[in-house]
N, C-alpha and C positions, 0 to 999 in steps of 0.2 A: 504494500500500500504506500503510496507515494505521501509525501510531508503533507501538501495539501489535501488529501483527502482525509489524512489524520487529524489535521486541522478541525475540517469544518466536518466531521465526524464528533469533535470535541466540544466545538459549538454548539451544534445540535444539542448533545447530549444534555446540554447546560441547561434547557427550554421548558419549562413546565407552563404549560399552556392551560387553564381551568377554568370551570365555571360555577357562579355559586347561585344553586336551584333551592326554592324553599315554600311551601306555602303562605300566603300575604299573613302580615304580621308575625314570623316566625324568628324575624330579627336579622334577615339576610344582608340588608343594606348597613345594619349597625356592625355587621362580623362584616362585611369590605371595608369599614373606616379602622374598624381597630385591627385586620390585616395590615393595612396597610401605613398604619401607627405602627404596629409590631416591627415590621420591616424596614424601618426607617423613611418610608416615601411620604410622609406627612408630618408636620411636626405637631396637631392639634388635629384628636380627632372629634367630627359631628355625627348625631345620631339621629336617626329620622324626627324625632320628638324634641328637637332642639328650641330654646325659647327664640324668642328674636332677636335677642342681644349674642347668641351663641352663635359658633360657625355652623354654618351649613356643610352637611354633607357633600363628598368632595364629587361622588359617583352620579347624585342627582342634581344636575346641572339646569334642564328646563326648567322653567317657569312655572308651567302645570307642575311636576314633581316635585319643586317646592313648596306651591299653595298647598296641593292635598298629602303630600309625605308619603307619596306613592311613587316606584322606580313603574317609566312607560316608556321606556328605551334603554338597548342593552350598554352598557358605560365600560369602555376598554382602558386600562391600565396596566402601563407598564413599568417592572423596576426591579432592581437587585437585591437578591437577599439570599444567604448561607453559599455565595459561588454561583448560585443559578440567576436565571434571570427570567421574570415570572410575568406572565401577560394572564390578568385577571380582567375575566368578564361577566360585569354583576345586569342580571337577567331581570327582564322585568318580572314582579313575582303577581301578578293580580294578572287572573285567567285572561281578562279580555284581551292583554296584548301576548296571549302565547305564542301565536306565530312568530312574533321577536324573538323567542328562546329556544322554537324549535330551530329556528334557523342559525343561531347562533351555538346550539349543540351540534354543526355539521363543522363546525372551528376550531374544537377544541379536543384535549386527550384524557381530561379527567372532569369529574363533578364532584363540588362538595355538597350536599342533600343536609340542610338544615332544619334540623327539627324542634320544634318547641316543646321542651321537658312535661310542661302541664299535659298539653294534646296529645300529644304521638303522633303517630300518622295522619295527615288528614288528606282530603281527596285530592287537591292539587299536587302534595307531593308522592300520592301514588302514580298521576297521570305524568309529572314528570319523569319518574324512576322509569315507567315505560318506553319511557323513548330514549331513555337512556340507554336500557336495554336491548331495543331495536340497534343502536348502535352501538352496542357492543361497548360502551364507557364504562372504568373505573369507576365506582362509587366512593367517596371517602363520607360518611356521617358526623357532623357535628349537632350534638344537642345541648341547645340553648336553655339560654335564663334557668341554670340551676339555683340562682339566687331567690328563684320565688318557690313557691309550692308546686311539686314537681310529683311525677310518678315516682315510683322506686324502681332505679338501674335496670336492677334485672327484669322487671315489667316493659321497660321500655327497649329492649335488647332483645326480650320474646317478640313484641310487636313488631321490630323490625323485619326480624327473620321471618314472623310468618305470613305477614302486610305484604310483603316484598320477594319471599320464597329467594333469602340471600343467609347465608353461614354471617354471624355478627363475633367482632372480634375488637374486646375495648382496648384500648392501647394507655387509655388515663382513664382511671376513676376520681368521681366529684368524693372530696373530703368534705365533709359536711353537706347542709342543707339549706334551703331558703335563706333567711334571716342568715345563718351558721355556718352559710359555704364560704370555707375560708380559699380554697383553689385544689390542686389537682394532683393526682400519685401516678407519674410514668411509671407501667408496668415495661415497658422492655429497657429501661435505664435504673429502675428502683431510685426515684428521688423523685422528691416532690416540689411542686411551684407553690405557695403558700405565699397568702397577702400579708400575713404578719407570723411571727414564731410565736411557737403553742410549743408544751410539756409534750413528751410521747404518751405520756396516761392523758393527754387528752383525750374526750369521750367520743371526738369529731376521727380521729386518729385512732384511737382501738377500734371504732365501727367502719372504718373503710380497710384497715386489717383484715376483718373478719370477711367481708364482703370479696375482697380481690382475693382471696385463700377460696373463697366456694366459685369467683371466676374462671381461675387456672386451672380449677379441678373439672367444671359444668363446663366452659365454653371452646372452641375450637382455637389453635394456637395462629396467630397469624404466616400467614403464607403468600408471597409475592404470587407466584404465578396464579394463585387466586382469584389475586386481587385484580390482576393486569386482564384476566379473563371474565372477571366483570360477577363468579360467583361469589365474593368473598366481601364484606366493606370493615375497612379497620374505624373504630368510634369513639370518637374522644367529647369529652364531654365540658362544659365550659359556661361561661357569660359573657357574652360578647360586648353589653353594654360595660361590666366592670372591668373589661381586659382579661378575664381569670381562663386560661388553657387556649388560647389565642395562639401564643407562641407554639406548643404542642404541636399545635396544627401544623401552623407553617414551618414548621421545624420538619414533619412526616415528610409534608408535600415535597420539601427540597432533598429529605432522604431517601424517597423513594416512589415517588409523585410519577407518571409515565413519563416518557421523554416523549418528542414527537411521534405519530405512529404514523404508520401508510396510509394512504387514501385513495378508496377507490375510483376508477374513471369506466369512461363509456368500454375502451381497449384493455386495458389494463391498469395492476394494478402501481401505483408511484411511491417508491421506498421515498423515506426521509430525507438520506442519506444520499440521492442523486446527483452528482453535481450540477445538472442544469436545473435552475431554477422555474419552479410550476407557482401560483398562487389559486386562489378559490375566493373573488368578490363574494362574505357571506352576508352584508347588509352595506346599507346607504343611509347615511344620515346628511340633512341639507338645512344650512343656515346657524350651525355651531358658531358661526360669525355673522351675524345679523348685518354688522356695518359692513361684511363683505359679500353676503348674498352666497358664501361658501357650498360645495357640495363636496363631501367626499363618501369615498368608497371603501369601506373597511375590508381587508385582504386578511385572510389565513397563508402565509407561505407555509406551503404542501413539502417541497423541498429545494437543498440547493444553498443558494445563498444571493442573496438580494444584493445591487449595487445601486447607490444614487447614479444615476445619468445613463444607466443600463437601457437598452431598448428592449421591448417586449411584444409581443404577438395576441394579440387583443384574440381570440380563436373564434367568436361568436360572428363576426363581422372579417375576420380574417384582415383586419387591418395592424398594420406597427403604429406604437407611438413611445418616446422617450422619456423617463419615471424623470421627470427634478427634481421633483418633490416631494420624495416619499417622506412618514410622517409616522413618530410613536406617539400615543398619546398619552393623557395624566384625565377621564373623563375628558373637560373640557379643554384644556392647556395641551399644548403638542410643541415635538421639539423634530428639530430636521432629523433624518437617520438614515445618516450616510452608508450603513452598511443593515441588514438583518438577515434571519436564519430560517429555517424551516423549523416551523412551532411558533415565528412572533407573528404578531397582529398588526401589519399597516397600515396607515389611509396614504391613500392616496387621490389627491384634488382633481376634481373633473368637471365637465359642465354637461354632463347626460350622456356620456357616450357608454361607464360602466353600469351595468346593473347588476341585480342580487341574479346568484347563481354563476356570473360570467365567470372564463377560466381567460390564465392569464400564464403565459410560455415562453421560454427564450427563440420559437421558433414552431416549435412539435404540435401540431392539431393533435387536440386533447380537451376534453368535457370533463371535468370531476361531476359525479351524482350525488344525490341524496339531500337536494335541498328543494323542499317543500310547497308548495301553494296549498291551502287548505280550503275548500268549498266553503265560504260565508255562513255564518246563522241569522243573520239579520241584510236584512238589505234596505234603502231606503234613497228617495230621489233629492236631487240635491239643487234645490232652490235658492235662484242667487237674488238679494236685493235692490242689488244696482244693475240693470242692464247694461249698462255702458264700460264694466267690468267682464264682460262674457268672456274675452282672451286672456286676461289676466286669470282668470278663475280656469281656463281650458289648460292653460302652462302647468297655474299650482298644483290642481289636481293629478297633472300627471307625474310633475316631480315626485309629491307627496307617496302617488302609488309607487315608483318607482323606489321609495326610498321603503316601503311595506307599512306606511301607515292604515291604510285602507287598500283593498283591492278595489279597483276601475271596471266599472262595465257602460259600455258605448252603445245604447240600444240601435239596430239597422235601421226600426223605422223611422230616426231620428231626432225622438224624445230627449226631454233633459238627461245628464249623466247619470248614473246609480252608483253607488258606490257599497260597498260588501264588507262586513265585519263581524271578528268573534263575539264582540262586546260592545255593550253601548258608549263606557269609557272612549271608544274610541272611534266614538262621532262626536264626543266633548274635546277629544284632543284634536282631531282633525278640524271643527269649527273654532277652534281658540288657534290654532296654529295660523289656519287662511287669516284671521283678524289681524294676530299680531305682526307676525314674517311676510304675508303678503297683501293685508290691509284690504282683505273682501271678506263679508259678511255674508252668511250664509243658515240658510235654517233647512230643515229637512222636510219632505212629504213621506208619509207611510204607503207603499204601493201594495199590490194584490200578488207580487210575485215574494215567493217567501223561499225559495230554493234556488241552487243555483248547481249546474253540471258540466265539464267541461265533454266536449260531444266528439268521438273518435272514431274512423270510419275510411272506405272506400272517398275519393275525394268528387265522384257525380251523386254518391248518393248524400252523403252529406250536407252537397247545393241542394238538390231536392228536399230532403228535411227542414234545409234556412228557408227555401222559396214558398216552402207552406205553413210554416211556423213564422213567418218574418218579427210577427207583433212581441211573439215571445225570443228572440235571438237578440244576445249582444256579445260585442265584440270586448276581450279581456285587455291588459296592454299591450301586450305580445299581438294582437289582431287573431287570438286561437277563438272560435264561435265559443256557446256558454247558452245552455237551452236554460230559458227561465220558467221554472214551475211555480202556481198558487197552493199546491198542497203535497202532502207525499203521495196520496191518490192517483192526480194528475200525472206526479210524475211516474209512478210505474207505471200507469198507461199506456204512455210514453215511450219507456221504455219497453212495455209489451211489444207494442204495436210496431216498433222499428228495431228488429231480433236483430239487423245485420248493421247497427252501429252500438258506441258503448258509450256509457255516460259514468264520469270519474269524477269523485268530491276530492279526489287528488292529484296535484299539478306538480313533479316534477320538473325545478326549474333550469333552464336552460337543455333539456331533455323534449320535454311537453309534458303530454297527459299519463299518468302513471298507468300499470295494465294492471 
């Protein structure tokens, strides 16, 4: 193996790329401020619940996720810590904006699953674990706010394993409890974090004795290749808002956290460790700079090693264009970055050429898969109040989709636009965003069409189905049709009635319609 490829074999390996997935209110955004305290990348950290004389939160940046202390976009961060160098991305945790985090699960090589000590499992963080597990992710468990009234360990360690049908394996036990939790007992180093020094006859301390003695004995011993295969989650346990097993963590992740992993394409499959460099655009975010009218494209480099001023091969449009200004970010703050690796996360500035999904080469036509469109539950028509705005409002709209705020549907018969959502959340974010960043006012109408299908098929009989259905056909922003149903009735109908096309609530992007 030649110097250089030992090199950036070395780099690579340095790369812990993760995500941190949790059900809303679980404490997810408060464990990325004090990650990122822990690490040295901030010197003061805020907590969703901050008064207003306190810092804000460094992860929630928008405006909206300031007023309601909700994360509604995924916040990339990067920085050093124990030799590695860690690109964290905190996921919006409130269902309505999940397609934000399903897509930002095709970025990354591990999840931390945070759980709130009171709850356990709750529904959102089963539906995430599921997709994690479709993808084949590392789980790593943190459970929160042992500072309040909490289940007991081992309650919450059965819940795991059989919520989740995963082997649990604590790596820290909580000393103490609620009021009493003083911090935390490394079982594979035997030493503990503790906020202040206690007697070993303390009662906090001979009961977490007793408890990691019936662990070692009841529960499975940690095992890497376990974990790397996605059967296995190591669980530490902690309070994210008092700091207490924070370090723990990020001490795990840099010990033994995945390094970058392969990923796969249309042809095959792309090791890390490749020296030509591959990227994956897995979202768009636009106007992080208001006074600049900004747009960038957040990149997973797949593998390789990234250079500023590097040319690249755009593969979706098969055009070149030259990187000058690639870009690491801090949430909102970003710094040029002359060089990165396979596992960081860059933006890169654009004005609509990249989208979500797009693959990006030193050359090689090549598609990476596995990133998502999800069929709408809500649809609703979008009523603008200034007419004299209609272009303005035709741009934002499409920026906005483009960037996965809302999905776009363009009806043929050439009614107003429709726009498509998980959640209602995000027809409040998408009407506060048109006001603020692009200063158009907008309300919504409720329409008759309540489903939506992407339509797959021979390409004459397809026309035939648009030429008879016109009223209910619209066009996605790719230009793919999209059969609009009033009920689930209608649509199997629908579907009866036309055996020789297929109708998909799932849009693989840069691919098309899933089969």
């Amino acid at each position: 193996m030649s110097n250089s490829a030992q090199s950036l074999e070395k780099e690579i390996s340095r790369r812990r790329t993760f995500a941190i997935i949790s059900h809303p209110d679980a404490g997810k955004t408060t464990l990325t401020e004090r990650i990122l305290h822990a690490g040295g990348a901030i010197q003061m950290a805020g907590n969703v619940r901050a008064k207003r004389e306190q810092r804000r939160t460094r992860s929630d940046w928008m405006n909206i996720e300031k007023d309601r202390g909700i994360s509604v976009v995924t916040s990339v961060m990067t920085f050093e810590y124990g030799g590695c160098i860690f690109n964290l991305l905190d996921t919006p945790g409130h269902e309505d904006f999940s397609e934000d985090t399903y897509r930002t699960l095709t970025a990354v090589d591990a999840a931390v699953m945070v759980i709130d000590a009171a709850k356990g499992i709750e529904a959102r963080t089963r539906k995430l674990f599921e997709i994690c597990r479709l993808r084949d992710i590392p789980i790593v468990t943190f459970i929160n706010k042992m500072d309040r009234e909490s289940q007991d360990p081992f309650d919450l360690l059965h819940e795991v394993a059989s919520a989740l049908a995963l082997e649990t394996t604590p790596l820290t036990w909580p000393v103490g409890r609620a009021a009493k939790f003083l911090g935390t007992y490394d079982l594979r180093q035997d030493s503990m974090r503790l906020r202040e020094e206690v007697s070993d006859t303390d009662e906090r301390i001979l009961q977490m004795q007793d408890e990691v003695e019936l662990a070692k004995v009841g529960l499975p011993e940690f095992n890497l290749d376990d974990f790397n295969a996605g059967f296995l989650t190591p669980v530490f346990f902690g309070s994210a808002i008092k700091e207490l097993g924070v370090t723990d963590l990020l001490d795990a992740l840099a010990d033994f956290g995945p390094s970058p992993r392969n990923q796969d394409s249309q042809d095959r499959q792309v090791a890390a460790t490749e020296e030509s460099m591959t990227a994956l655009v897995f979202k768009i975010q636009a106007n992080m700079d208001p006074n600049h009218r900004d747009r960038i494209a957040f990149a997973r480099i797949c593998s390789g090693r990234l250079e500023r001023g590097m040319k690249l091969k755009h593969t979706r449009t098969g055009k070149t264009f030259a990187l000058h200004t690639p870009q690491f970010f801090f949430a909102r703050d970003r710094q040029l970055a002359e060089e990165a690796f396979a596992g960081d996360v860059v933006g890169i500035p654009n004005h609509g050429t990249l989208r979500i999904g797009d693959t990006l080469t030193e050359g090689e036509d090549l598609q990476f898969t596995g990133v998502p469109y999800f069929a709408p539950e809500i649809l609703r028509r979008v009523n603008l109040k200034d007419a004299m705005k209609a272009k303005k409002l035709k741009q934002a709209l499409t920026e906005l989709a483009e960037e996965g705020v809302v999905q776009l549907f363009k009806p043929q018969d050439g009614s107003a636009p429709i726009v498509g959502v998980v959640g209602v959340l995000q027809l409040d974010v998408l009407q506060t965003r048109l006001k603020h960043e692009y200063s158009v006012e907008i309300t919504f109408d409720n329409i008759s069409f309540s489903q939506a299908r992407w339509v797959q098929g021979d390409k004459a009989l397809i026309e035939r189905f648009i030429n008879s259905n016109r009223s209910a056909i619209a066009d996605d922003i790719d230009g793919d049709p999209v059969f609009l149903s009033t009920s689930d009735f209608m649509m199997q109908r629908t579907i009866d009635a036309n055996k020789d096309l297929s109708f998909h609530d799932i849009k693989q992007i840069g691919i098309g319609v899933a089969s």
